[in-house]
FILUM-463667 format. One record per atom (N, C-alpha, C): x, y, z; atom name; residue number from 0. Coordinates in Angstrom, 2 decimals. Example, Ala and Ser with C-alpha at 12.3 -4.5 7.8 and 13.67 -1.06 7.14 Angstrom:
FILUM-463667
xx|yy|zz|site|pos
13.19|-5.69|7.80|N|0
12.30|-4.50|7.80|CA|0
13.20|-3.30|7.80|C|0
12.85|-2.25|7.08|N|1
13.67|-1.06|7.14|CA|1
12.90|0.03|7.87|C|1
end
This chain:
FILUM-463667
xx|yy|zz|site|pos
19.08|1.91|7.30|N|0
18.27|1.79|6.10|CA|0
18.70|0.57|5.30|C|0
17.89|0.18|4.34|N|1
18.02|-1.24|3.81|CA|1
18.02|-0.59|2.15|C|1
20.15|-1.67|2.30|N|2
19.88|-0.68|0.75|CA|2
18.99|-1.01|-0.74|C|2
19.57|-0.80|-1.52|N|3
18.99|-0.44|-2.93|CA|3
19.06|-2.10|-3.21|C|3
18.09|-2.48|-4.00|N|4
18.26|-4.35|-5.04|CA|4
18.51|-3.83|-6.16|C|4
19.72|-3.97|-6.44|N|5
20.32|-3.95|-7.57|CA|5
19.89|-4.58|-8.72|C|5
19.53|-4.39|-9.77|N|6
19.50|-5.32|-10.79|CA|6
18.36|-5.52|-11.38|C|6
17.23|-5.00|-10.71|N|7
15.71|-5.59|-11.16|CA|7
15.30|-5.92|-12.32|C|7
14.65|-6.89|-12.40|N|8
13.96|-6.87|-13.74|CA|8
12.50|-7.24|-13.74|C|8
12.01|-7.23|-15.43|N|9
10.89|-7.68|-15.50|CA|9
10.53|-8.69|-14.53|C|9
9.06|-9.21|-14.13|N|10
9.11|-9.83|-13.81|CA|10
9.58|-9.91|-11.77|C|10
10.03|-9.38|-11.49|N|11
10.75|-9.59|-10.20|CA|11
9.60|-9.30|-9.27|C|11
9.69|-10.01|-8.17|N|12
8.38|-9.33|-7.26|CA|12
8.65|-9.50|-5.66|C|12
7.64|-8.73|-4.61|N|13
8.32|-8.75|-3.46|CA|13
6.48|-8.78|-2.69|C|13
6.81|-9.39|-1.45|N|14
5.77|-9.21|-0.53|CA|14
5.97|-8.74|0.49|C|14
4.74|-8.11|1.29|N|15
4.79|-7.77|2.47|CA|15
3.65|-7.62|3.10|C|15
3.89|-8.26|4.60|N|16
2.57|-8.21|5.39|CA|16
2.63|-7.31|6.18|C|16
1.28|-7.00|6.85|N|17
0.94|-5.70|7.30|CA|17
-0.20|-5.90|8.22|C|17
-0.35|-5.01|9.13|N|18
-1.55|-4.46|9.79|CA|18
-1.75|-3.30|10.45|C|18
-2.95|-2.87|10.81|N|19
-2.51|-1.36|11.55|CA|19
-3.63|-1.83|12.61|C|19
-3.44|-0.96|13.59|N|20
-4.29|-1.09|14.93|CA|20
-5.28|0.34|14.65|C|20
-6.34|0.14|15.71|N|21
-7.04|1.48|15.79|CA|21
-6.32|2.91|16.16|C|21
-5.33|2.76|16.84|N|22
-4.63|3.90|17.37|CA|22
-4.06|4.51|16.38|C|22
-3.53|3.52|15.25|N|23
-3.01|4.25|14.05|CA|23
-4.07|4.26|13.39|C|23
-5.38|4.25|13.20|N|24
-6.30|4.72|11.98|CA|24
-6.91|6.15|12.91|C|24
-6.62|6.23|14.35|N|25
-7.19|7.39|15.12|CA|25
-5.84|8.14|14.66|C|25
-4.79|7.90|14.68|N|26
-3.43|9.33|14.17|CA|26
-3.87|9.63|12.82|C|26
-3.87|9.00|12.01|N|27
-4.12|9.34|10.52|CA|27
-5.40|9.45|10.47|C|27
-6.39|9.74|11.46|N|28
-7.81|10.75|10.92|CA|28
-7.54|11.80|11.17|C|28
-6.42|12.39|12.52|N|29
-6.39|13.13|12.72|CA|29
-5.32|14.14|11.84|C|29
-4.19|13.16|11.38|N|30
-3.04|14.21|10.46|CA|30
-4.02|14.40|9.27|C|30
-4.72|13.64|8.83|N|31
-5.35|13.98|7.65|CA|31
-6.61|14.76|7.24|C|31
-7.25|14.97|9.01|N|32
-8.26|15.55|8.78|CA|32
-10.06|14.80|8.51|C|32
-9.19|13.39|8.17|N|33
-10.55|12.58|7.85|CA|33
-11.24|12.02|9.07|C|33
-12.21|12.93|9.56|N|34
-12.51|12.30|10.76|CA|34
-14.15|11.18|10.48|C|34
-14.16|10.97|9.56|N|35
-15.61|10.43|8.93|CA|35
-15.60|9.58|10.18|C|35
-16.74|8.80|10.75|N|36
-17.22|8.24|11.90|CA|36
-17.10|6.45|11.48|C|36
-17.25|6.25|10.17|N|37
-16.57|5.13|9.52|CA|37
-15.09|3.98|10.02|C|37
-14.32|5.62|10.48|N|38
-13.30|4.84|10.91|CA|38
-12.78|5.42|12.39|C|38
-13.41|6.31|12.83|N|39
-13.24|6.65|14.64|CA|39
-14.26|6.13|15.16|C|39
-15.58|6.41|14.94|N|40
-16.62|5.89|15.68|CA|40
-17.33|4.76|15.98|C|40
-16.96|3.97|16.81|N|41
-17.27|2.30|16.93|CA|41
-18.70|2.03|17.11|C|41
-19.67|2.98|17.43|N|42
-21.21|2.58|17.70|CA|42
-21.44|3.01|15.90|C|42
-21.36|4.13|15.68|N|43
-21.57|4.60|13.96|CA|43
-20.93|3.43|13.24|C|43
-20.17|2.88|13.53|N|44
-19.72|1.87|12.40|CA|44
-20.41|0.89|12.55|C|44
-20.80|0.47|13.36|N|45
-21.38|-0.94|13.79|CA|45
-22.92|-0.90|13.31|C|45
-23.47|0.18|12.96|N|46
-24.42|0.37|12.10|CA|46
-24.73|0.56|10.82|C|46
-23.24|0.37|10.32|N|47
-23.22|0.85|8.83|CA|47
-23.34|-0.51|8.01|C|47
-23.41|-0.75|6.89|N|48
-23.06|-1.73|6.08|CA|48
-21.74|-2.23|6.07|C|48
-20.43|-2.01|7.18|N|49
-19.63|-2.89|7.38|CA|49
-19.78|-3.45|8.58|C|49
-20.35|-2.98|9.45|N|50
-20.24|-3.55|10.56|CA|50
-19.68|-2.90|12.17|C|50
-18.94|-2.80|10.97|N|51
-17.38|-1.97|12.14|CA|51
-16.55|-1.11|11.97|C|51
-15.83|-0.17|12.22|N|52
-14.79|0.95|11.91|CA|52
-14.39|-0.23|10.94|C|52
-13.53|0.54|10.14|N|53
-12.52|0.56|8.89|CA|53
-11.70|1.53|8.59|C|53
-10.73|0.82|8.19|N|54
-9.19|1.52|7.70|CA|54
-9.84|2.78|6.43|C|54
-8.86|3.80|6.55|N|55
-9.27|4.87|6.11|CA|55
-8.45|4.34|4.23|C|55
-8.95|4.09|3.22|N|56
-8.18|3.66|1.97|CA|56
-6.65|3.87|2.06|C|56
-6.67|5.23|2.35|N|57
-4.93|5.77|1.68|CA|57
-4.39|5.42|3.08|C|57
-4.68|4.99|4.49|N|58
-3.83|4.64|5.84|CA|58
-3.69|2.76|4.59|C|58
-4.36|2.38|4.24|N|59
-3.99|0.80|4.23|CA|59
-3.03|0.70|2.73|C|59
-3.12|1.91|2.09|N|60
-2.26|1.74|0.87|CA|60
-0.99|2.43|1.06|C|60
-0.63|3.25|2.15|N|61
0.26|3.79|2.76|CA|61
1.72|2.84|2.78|C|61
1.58|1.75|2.91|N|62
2.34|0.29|2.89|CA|62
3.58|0.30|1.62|C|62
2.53|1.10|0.53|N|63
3.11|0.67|-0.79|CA|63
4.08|1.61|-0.64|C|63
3.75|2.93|-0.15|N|64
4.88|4.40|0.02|CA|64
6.26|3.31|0.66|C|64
6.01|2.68|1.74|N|65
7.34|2.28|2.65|CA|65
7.59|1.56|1.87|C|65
7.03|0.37|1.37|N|66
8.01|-0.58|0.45|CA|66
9.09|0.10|-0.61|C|66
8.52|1.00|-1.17|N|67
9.26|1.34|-2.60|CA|67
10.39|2.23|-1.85|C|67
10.13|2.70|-0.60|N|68
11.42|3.93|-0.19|CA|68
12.18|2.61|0.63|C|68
12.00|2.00|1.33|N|69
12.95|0.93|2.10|CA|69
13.25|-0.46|1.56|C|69
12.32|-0.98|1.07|N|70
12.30|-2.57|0.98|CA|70
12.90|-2.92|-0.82|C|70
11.88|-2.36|-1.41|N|71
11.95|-2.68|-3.10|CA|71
11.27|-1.75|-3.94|C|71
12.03|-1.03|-4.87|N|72
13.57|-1.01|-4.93|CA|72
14.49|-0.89|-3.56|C|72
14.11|0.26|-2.86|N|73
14.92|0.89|-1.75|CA|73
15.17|2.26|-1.78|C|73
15.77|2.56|-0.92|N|74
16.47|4.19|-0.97|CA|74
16.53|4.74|-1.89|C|74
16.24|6.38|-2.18|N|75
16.63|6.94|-3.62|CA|75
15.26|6.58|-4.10|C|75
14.15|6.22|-4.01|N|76
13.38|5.80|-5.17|CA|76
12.09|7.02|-4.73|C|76
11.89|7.41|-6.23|N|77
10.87|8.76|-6.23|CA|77
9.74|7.86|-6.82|C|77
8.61|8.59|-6.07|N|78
7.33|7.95|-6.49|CA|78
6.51|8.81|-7.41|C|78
6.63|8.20|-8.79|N|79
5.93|9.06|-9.82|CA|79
4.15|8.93|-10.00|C|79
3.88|8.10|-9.97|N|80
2.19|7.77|-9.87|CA|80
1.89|6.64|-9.19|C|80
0.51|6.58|-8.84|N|81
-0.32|5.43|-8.37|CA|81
-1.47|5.41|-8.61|C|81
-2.20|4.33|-8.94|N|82
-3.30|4.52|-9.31|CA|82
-4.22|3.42|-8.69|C|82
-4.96|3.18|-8.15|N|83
-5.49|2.69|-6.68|CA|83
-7.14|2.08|-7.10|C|83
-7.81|0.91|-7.06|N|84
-8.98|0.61|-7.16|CA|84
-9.32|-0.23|-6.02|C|84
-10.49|0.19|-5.28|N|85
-10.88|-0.44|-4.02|CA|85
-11.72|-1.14|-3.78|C|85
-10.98|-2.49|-3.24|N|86
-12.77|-3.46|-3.80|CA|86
-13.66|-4.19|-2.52|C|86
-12.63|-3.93|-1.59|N|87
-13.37|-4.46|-0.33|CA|87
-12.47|-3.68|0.67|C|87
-13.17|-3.23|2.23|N|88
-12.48|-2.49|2.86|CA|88
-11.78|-3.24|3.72|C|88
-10.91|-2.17|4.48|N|89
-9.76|-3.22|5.33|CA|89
-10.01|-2.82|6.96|C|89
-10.08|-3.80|7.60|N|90
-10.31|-3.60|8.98|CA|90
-8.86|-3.29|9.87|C|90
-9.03|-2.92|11.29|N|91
-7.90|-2.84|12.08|CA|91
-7.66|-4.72|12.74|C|91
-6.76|-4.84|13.17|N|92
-5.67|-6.24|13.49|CA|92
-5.92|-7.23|12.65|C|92
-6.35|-7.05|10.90|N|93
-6.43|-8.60|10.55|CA|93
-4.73|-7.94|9.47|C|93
-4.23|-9.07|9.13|N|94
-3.24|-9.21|8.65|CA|94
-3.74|-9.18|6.92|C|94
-3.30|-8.71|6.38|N|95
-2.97|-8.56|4.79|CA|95
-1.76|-8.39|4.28|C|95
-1.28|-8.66|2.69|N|96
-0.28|-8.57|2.39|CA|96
-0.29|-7.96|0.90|C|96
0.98|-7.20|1.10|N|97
0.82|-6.33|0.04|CA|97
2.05|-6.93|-0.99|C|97
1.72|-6.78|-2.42|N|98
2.18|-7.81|-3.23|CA|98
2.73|-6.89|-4.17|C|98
3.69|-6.38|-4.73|N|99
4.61|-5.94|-5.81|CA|99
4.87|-6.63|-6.62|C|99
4.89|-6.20|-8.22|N|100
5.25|-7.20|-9.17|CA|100
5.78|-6.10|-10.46|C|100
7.34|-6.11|-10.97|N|101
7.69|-4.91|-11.83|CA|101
7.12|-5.76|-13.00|C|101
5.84|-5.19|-14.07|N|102
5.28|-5.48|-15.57|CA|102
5.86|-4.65|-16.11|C|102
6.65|-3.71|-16.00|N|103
7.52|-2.98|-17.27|CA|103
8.33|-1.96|-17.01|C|103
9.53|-1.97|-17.52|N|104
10.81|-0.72|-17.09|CA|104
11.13|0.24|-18.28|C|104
11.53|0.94|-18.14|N|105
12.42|2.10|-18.57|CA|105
13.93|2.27|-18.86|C|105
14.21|1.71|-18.66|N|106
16.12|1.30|-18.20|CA|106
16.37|2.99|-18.49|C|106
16.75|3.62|-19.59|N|107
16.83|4.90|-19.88|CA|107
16.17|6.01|-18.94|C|107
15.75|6.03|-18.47|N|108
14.69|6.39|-17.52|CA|108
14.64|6.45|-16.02|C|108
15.19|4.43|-15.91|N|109
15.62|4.59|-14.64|CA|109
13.92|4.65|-14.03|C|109
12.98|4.04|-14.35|N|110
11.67|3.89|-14.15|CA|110
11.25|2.14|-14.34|C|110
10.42|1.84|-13.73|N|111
9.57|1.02|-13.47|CA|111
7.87|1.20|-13.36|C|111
7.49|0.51|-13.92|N|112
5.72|0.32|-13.65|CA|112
5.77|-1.02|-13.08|C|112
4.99|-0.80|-11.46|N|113
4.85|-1.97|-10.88|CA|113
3.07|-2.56|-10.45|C|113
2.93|-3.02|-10.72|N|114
1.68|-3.76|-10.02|CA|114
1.94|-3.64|-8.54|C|114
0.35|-2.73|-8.06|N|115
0.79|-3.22|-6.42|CA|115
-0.85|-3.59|-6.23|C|115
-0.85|-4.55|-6.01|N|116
-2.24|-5.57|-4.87|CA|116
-1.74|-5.47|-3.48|C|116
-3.46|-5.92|-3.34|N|117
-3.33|-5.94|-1.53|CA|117
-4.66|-7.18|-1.09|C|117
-3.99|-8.18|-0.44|N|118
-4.97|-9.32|-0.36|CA|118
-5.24|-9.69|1.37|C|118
-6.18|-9.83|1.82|N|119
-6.56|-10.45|2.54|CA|119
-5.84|-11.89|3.03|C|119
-6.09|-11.96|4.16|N|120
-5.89|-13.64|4.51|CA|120
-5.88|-14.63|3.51|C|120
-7.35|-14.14|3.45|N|121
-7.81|-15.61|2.88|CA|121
-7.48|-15.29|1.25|C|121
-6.35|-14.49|1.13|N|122
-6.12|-14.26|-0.99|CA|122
-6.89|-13.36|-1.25|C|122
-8.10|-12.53|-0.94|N|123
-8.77|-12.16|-1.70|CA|123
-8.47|-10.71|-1.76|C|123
-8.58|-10.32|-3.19|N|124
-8.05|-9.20|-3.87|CA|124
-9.21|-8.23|-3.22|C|124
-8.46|-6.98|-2.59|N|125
-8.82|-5.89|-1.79|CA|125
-8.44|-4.25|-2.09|C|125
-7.57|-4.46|-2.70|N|126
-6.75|-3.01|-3.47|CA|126
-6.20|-3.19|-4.95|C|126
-6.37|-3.20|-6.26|N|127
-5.78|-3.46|-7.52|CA|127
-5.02|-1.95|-7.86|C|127
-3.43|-2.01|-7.89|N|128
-3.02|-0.92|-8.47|CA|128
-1.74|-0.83|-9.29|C|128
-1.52|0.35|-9.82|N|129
-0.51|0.55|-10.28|CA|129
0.48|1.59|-10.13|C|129
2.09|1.14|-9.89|N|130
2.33|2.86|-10.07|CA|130
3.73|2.50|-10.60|C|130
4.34|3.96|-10.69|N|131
5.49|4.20|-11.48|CA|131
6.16|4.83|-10.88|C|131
8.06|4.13|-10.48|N|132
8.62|4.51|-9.54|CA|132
10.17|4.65|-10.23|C|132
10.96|5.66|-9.91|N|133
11.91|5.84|-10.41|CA|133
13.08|6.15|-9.30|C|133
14.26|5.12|-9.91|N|134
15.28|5.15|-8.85|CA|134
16.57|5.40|-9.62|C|134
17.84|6.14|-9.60|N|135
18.82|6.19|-10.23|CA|135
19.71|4.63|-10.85|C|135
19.66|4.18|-9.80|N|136
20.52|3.00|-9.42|CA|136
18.82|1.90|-9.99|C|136
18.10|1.86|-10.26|N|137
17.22|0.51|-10.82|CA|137
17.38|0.12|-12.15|C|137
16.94|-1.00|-12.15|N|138
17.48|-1.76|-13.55|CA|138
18.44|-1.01|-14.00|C|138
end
């Protein structure tokens, strides 16, 4: 495991790129139950107004769960809220990157409110969110 970043502050921020394949949007229809045809069915999608299967929302925001338990903060860190706005959908093998940024702490608290985005290749804003994460050991 990759430990804890000591020290955070305002201001501090972290990236990470990402992708998922079809095989993982076929496991997570199935743990979740969401079998909508949107994101299993390749002739149904290809008729829809995207085109093509698509990532199920919460499989492509799933990213933000691993960052905050491994990457930033790290270990120890409880996830108190998120709050998620979706502005364009995400396909299987294109690359995106998911963008962290702490706008305000708690020190007493031992809490953070972080900005988490999620952009496309080409920059363009695809997920706008927020959440609030609390670690013993942060700021």
């Amino acid at each position: 495991m990759k430990k804890l970043i000591k020290g955070l502050k305002l201001g501090d921020h972290y990236d990470e790129l990402f992708s998922y394949t079809q095989n993982e949007v076929d496991i997570f229809a199935k743990i979740s139950g969401d079998l909508n045809p949107l994101h299993i069915d390749e002739e149904f999608a290809k008729n829809s107004i995207f085109g093509k299967r698509i990532i199920h929302g919460y499989l492509g925001t799933c990213i933000f769960s691993k960052v905050f338990a491994m990457n930033f903060p790290g270990e120890g860190s409880i996830y108190l809220k998120q709050d998620l706005k979706f502005f364009k959908p995400m396909f299987t093998i294109e690359k995106y990157r998911a963008n962290f940024v702490i706008i305000e702490h708690l020190k007493d608290k031992h809490r953070a409110l972080f900005q988490t985005n999620i952009y496309d290749s080409k920059n363009n804003l695809i997920v706008k969110g927020e959440a609030i994460i609390q670690n013993s050991k942060l700021l």
